[in-house]
N, C-alpha and C positions, 0 to 999 in steps of 0.2 A: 504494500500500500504506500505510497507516494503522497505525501502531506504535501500541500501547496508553501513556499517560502512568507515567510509574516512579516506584511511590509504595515507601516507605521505610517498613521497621518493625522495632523492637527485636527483640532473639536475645534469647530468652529465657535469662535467667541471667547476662546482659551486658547490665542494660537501664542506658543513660547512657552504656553505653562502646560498642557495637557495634548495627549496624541492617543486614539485609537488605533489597534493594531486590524487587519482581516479574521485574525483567530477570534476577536473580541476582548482582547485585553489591554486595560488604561493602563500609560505610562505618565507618572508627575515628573515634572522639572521644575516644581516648587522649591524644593528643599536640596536637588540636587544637579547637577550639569548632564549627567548619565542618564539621568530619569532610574525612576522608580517606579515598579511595576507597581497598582495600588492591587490588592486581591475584590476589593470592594466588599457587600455585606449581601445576606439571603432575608430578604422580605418572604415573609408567606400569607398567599390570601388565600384562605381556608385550608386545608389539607394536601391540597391535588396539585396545587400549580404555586411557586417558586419561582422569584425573579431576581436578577443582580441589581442592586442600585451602586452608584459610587457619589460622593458629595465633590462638588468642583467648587475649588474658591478662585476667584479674580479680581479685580480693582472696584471695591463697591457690589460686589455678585458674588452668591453662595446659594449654587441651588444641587440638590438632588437627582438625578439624570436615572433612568432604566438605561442598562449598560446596549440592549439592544436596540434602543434609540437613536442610540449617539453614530 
């Protein structure tokens, strides 16, 4: 099986501070130059269904995102 290569690209509106990968995973460069993968948190609504949220901060903005939004 042959995984596809994980290319990284800016969240619009967080561009320098946060990037989306194709796998689905956020990388911060808040805190760091390398960035930092965030793992983000498991909301559950009801029993059956499970979603990633991550919190995104920026100049004056802090919102909450669904990871398959972004």
């Amino acid at each position: 099986m042959i995984k596809a290569k994980e290319t990284w690209r800016d969240i619009g509106g967080f561009e320098g501070l946060y990037q989306i990968s194709n796998h689905g995973r956020v990388k911060s460069f808040v805190k760091s130059r390398d960035g930092t993968v965030i793992n983000g948190w498991v909301q559950s609504a009801g029993r059956s269904y499970k979603r990633r949220l991550v919190s995104l901060t920026g100049p004056g903005v802090r919102i909450t995102v669904k990871i398959h939004r972004l």
